[in-house]
C-alpha positions, 0 to 999 in steps of 0.5 A: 108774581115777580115778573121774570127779566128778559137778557139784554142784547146790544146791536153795535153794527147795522143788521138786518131787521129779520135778525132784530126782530127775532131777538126782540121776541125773547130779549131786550134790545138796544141798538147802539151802533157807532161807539167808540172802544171806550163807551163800548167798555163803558156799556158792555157789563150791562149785556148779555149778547152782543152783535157785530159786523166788521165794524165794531172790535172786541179785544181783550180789554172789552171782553174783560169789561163784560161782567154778564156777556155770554155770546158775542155774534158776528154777522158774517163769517171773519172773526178777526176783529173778536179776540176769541181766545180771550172770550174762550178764557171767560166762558164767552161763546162766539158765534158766526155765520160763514155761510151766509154771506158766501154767494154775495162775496163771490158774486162782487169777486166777479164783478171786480173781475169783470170791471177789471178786464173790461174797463167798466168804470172807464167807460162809464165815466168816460161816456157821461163826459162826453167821450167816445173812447171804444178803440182805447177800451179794448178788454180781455175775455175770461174764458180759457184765462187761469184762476188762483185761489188762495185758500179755499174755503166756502167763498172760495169754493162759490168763485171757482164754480162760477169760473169754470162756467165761464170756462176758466181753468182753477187751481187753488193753494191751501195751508192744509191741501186737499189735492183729491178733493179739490180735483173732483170738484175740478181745481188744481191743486198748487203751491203759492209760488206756481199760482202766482206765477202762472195765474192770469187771476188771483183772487184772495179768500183768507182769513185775516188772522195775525199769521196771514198779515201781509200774506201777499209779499213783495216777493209773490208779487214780484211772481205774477205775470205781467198782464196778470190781475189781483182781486182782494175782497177777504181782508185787508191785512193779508196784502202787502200794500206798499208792494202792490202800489210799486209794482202797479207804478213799475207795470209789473202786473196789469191791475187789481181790485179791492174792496177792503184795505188794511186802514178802514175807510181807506180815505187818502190810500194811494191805491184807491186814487191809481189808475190801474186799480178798481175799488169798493168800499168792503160791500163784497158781502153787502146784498139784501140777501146776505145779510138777511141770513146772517142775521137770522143765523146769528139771531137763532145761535145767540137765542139757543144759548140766552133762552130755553124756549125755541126761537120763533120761525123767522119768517112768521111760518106756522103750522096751524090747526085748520078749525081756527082758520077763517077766510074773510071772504067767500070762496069760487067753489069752481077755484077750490076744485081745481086746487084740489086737483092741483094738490092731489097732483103735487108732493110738495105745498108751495105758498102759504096763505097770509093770516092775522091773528083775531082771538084766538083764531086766524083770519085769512087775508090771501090764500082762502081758496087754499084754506077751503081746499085743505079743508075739504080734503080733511086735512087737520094742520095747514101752514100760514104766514103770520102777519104780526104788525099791521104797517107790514101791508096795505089793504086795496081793492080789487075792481071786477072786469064783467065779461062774456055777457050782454050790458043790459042782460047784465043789468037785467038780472042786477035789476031783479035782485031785490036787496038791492036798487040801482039808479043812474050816475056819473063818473063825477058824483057817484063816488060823492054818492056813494059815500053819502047813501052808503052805496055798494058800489057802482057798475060803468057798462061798456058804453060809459054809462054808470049806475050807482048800486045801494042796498035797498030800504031794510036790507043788510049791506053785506047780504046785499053785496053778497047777493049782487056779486053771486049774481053776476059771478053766476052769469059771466065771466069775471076777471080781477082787475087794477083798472077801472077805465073803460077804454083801458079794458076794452082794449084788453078785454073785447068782450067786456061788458062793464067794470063793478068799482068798489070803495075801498075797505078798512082792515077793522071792516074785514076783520070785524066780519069775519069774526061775526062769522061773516064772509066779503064776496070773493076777489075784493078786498086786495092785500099788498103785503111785502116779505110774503114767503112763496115757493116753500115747497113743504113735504106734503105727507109730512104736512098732512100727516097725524103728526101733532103741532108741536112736531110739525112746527120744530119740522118746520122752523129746521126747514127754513133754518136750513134753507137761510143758512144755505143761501136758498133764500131770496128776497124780492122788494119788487111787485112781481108778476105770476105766469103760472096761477 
């Protein structure tokens, strides 16, 4: 059978991996950013679907050169870099994400703002040189000042909310007003003269299309008060340059900021260089966070018009039948009891546990207390997070804190299971022992004295583990720990009687037991996986409901789609601590 070929996609700005990866899914991807107008005409009859940043330009000329091109993506919000009109002509789609990168704007419009009227750029320079210049620093508070917005549009609308929390009065200027509606949401409305006249901020959120260029004359200029400040973080285009450079040098208006200029990278710019002026390098849409949504925004239009099979759930979500769920290790029926009390009190499902695929069957890496309790409910479907490549985590191991009971009570029942034999070591040979005569693991007592634990002549490793675990789990108080020195854990725990050290296993370990149909004792194995998906907060009646897979896994993907176009995701690269498991 004629294999079928798969549309092409060209990359030619950095995007965030998450958009990548969900073309690479259904596509042919090639990232080439960088090139020139020229080798970009050169490349683009091969393709399908081109995606773009602010970087690379799609005129006319390019666009006629795109015998195949069907969508050109913009990961962000201008399009004043794409002749739409042109791609419009020739059948071309242009897609963009306008909401995606809202939050990031308006948050840099406000660290400019702040950097402004506080001197931070000053300060610090000035202090890493060796000056103490605090009376020559004075700055100017943002509460009661007025704000100008010119335009108001997404962005806009982001920067307006965040003033009136700081207890600045708004006021807007539009092409096409909407005085009504801007008053419910507490901004004025005004024409631009009165704004620049009588605004101590003006911050600018316009497009930069051709009838926006130099938008800000020398003329409103000339209206700002003196110690009024401009903040440009929309395009470079609609500010008359030359003009805010001589009333800067006249000391006509207090300052400005910009992160984006009419010639990119703006290297040799007067206003870079004055001292009145704060700059940054067009980041303002620049966060982790941003860009991930646009990419998965851009990545899903671009693929409901290459492909006819839905996109897959950007974030490896899936709603999965619970009889192809296996956990790798075993459960405390005590955890599962008191997740199901959690559950019956909840609506929503939070945080879904982690799998691999193995067959045709999933193998639970974290979040198997979960898996038994929607098990023991009855539920048919629970939704997993997929992990599809294994350099996406890290297997460790978890150390276990015995507490709550004498030592030698302790070694007493570990001294009775007979799977088991337990012999005298020392922290510097035991983990050598270990390897040589395959040993489970080995205890250090609260005393510092270490015993090696093997599984006894005949018997299976891992029935042997299971059965020292249980027991000691049975007969105390056992806490997951990172730690295995002892004075470390006394100090945290009093009432510790020894800490259990295991090696460390090897994901082909886990998984091979696990398809055997064999479970790891509980709270061993520790998977550190990043870009884990928590707080999902699913209904749980649609979750649990009759519905079948196929609903439930379009219900699904429309959840997170909606929530990555709205700005409700955040991601975390740091290691986190819960207060609340």
């Amino acid at each position: 059978m004629m294999a079928i070929e798969k549309p092409k996609v060209i990359i030619c700005d950095p995007v965030a991996d998450i958009g990548i990866e969900m073309l690479k899914a259904h596509c042919d991807v090639d990232i080439r950013p960088g090139l020139s107008e020229e080798a970009l005409m050169d490349a683009i009859p091969a393709y399908n679907a081109a995606v773009v940043r602010s970087a690379t330009k799609f005129p006319a000329r390019v666009i006629d050169a795109a015998a195949n091109l069907k969508v050109i993506g913009r990961a962000g919000a201008g399009l004043d870099t794409i002749d739409v009109a042109r791609a419009e002509e020739k059948g071309i789609a242009v897609v963009n994400s306008p909401n995606a990168n809202s939050v990031a704007v308006a948050e840099h419009t406000f660290a400019l703002m702040f950097a402004l009227v506080r001197h931070l750029p000053r300060a610090n320079a000035g202090l890493k040189e060796d000056r103490w210049e605090k009376k020559q620093l004075m700055g100017t508070g943002l509460a009661g000042k007025t704000l100008g917005l010119v335009g108001f549009g997404r962005i806009s609308r982001q920067v307006a909310s965040r003033a009136q929390a700081f207890g600045m009065h708004v006021q807007t200027t539009q092409r096409r007003a909407t005085p009504e509606k801007n008053a419910e949401l507490g901004v004025d409305t005004v024409d631009m003269k009165t704004l620049f006249a009588t605004s101590d901020f003006i911050s600018l959120h316009v497009p930069g299309k051709p009838e926006n260029r130099n938008l800000v004359s020398r003329e409103l200029i000339s209206e700002m008060k003196p110690t009024a400040y401009i903040i440009n973080t929309a395009r470079g285009i609609i500010m008359d340059e030359k003009a805010l450079l001589d009333a800067l040098d006249n000391g006509r208006i207090a300052g400005a900021a910009l992160d984006v200029f009419k010639e990119e990278p703006a290297l040799g710019n007067p206003l870079v260089a004055h001292e009145k002026v704060i700059v940054s390098p067009h980041i303002a849409a620049s966060t982790d966070d941003a860009q991930q949504s646009a990419a998965v925004t851009i990545a899903e239009q671009i693929l409901n018009i290459l492909v006819d099979s839905p996109a897959e759930n950007p974030l490896n979500l899936a709603v999965v039948p619970l009889d192809k769920v296996t956990p790798h290790e075993r459960i405390d029926p005590r955890r599962v009891e008191t997740l199901i009390q959690k559950f019956d009190a909840s609506d929503v499902f939070t945080n879904p546990p982690i799998v691999v695929r193995s067959g045709e069957n999933y193998v639970v890496l974290d979040g198997a207390t979960r898996v038994s309790a929607f098990k023991k409910l009855g539920h048919p479907h629970i939704i997993v997070q997929i992990l599809k490549e294994s350099n996406n985590y890290t297997l460790d191991t978890w150390f276990h804190a015995i507490r709550k009971i004498d030592p030698q009570a302790l070694l007493d029942i570990l001294g009775g299971i007979p799977e088991i034999t337990i012999t005298r070591s020392d922290l510097k040979t035991v983990q050598a022992d270990m390897v040589e005569h395959g040993g489970l693991c080995y205890i250090q007592t609260a005393d510092k004295t270490i015993h090696h634990i093997q599984p006894a002549a005949g018997a299976n490793h891992l029935d042997a583990l299971n059965k020292l675990t249980t027991a000691y789990i049975d007969a105390s108080h056992v806490t997951r720990t990172l730690h295995q020195d002892v004075d470390t854990l006394l100090a945290e725990f009093p009432d510790l009687a020894g800490v259990v050290v295991f090696p460390v296993f090897t994901l082909d370990q886990v998984l091979q037991i696990a398809d055997a149909g064999n479970a790891m004792p509980a709270g061993i194995t520790r998977f550190v996986i990043p870009g884990r998906v928590m707080r999902l907060n699913a209904d749980f009646d649609f979750l649990t409901s009759d519905r079948d897979l196929t609903e439930k896994n379009d219900w699904l993907y429309d959840m997170v789609m909606e929530r990555l176009a709205s700005d409700s995701v955040r991601y975390y690269a740091e290691p986190i601590y819960l207060l609340d498991e």
